[in-house]
C-alpha positions as CSV (number, residue, x, y, z in Angstrom):
1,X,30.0,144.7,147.0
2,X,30.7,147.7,145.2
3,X,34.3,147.0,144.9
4,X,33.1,143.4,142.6
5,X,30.5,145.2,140.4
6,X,33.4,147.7,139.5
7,X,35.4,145.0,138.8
8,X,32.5,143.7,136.8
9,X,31.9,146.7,134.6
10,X,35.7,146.9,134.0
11,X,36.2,143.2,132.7
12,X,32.4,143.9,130.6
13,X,33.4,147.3,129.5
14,X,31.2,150.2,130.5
15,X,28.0,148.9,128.4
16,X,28.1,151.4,125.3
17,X,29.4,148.6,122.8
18,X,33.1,149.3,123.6
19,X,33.8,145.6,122.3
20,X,31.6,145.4,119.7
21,X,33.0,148.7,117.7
22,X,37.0,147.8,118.6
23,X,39.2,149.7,116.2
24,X,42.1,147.3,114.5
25,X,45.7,148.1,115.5
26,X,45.9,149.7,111.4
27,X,42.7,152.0,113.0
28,X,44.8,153.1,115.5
29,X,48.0,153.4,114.7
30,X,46.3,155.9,111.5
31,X,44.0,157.3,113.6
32,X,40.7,157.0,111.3
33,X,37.3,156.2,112.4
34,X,35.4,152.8,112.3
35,X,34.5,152.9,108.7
36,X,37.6,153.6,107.6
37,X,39.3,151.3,109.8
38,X,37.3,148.8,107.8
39,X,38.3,149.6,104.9
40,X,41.9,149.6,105.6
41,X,42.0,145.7,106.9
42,X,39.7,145.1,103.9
43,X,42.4,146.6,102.0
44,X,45.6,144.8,104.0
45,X,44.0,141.4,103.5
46,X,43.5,142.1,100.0
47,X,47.2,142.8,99.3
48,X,47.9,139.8,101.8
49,X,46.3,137.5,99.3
50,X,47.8,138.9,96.7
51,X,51.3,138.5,98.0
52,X,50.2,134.9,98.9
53,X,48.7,134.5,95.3
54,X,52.3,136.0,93.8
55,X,54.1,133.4,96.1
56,X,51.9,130.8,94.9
57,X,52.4,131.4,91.2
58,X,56.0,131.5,92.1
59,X,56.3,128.5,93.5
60,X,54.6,126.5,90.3
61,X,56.2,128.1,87.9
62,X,59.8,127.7,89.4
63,X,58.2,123.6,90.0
64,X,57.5,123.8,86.3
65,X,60.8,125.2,85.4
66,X,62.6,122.1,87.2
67,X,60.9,119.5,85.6
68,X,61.0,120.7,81.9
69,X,64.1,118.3,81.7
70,X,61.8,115.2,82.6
71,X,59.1,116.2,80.0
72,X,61.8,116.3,77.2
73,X,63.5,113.0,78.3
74,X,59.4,111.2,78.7
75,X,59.6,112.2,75.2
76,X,62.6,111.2,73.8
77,X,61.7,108.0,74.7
78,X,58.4,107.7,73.8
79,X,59.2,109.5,70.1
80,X,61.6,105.8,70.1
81,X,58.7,103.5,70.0
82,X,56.5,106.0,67.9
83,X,56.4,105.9,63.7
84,X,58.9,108.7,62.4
85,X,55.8,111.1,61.2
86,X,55.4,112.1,64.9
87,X,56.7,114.8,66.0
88,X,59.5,114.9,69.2
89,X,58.0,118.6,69.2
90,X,54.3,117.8,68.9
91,X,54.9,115.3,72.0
92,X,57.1,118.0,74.4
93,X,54.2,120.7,74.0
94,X,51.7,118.0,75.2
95,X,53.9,117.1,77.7
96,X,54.2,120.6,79.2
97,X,50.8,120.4,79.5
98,X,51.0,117.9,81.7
99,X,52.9,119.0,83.6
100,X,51.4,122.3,84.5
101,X,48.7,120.7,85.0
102,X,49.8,118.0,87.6
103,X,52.0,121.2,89.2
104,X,48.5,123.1,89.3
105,X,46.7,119.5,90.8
106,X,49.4,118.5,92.8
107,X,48.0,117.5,96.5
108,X,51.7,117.9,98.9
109,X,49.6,116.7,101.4
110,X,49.4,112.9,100.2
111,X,52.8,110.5,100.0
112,X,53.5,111.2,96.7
113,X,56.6,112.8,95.2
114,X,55.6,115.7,93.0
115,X,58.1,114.1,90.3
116,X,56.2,110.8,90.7
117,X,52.8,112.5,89.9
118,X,53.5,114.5,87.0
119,X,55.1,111.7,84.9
120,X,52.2,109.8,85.0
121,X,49.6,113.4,84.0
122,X,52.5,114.0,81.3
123,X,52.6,110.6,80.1
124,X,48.6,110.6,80.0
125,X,49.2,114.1,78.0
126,X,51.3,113.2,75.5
127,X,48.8,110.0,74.4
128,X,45.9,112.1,74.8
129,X,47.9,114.7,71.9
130,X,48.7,111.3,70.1
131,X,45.0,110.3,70.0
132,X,44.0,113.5,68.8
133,X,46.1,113.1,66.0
134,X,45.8,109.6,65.0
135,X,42.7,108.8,62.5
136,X,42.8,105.1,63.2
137,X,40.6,103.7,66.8
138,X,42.4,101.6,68.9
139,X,41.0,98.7,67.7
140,X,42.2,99.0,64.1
141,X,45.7,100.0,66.0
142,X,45.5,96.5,68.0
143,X,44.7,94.5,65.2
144,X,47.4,96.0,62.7
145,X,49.5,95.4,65.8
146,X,48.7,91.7,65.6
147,X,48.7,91.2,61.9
148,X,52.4,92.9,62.1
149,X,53.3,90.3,64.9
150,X,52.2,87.5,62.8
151,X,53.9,88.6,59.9
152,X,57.0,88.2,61.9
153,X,56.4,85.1,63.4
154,X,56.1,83.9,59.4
155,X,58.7,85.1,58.0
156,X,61.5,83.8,60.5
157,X,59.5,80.6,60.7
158,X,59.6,80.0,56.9
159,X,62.5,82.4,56.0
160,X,60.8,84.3,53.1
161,X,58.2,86.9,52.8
162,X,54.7,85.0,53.9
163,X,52.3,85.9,51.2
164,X,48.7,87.0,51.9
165,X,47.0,83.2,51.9
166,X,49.5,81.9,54.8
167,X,49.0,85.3,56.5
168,X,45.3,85.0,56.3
169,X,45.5,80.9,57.8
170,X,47.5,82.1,60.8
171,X,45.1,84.8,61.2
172,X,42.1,82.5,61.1
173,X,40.5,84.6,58.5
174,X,39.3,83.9,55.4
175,X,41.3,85.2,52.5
176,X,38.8,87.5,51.4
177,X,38.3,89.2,55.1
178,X,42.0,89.8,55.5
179,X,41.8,91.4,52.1
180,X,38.8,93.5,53.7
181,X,41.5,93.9,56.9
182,X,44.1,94.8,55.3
183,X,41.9,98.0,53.2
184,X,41.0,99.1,56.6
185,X,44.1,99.6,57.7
């Protein structure tokens, strides 16, 4: 019996809060007391995030880096469908954007390419930066759109310029509101 409570107070420690005060391996290794011991794995995980923080940052800015090529092409072709006063310049910076921020949301844990993702934020981007420039809603932009569309239709249908009263009949409109339509826009 005094054999097993030996081996008892061996596996429980000798009662004066051995393994409640245990000294990390830094503690020991630098011989300091419990305070200090603290203070130095306080101090090693705080450069252990750091490094992790640095690797991080790495890591988006070299993602960044290797899609700058798509951001200038998503351009390129959206500056082709675009009137001439925009900017191919205006629509890259907006597009960078974009794309640091889809590198910064970017979830690797879901199925999606990381390419994928970030055309759609830097597409979203670069007609948020239009919006903010355009004056016009997208209302008047739909109905200018139209009015443009039937303007076409007219002129290769009757093979001349239409002029403003055949524009305003395939329109529906009376001639004075496509007056009042066409001033708006």
């Amino acid at each position: 019996m005094a054999t097993q409570s030996v081996l008892n107070v061996d596996r429980m420690g000798s009662g004066r809060g051995e393994n409640l005060h245990r000294r990390s391996p830094v503690a020991l290794r630098e011989g300091v007391g419990f305070s200090a011991a603290t203070k130095l794995r306080k101090r090693e995980i705080y450069r252990r995030r750091a490094r992790e923080e640095e690797r991080e940052r790495r890591n988006r800015e070299d993602r960044i880096l290797k899609l700058m090529p798509l951001v200038k092409r998503m351009a390129m072709q959206m500056r082709e469908r675009l009137p001439l006063h925009v900017e191919l310049d205006d629509l890259v910076g907006a597009g960078v954007l974009g794309l640091v921020d889809a590198v910064r949301k970017f979830d690797s844990r879901k199925d999606v390419k990381l390419e994928s993702y970030a055309r759609h934020r830097i597409r979203g981007a670069m007609l948020d930066g239009l919006r903010c420039v355009d004056s016009a809603s997208r209302d008047m932009r739909k109905k200018e759109k139209g009015a443009e569309r039937v303007y076409r239709n007219l002129e290769a249908k009757l093979g001349r310029a239409p002029d403003n009263a055949e524009i305003a009949e395939a329109l529906g409109l009376s001639l004075a509101k496509w007056h009042r339509m066409v001033g708006e826009l």
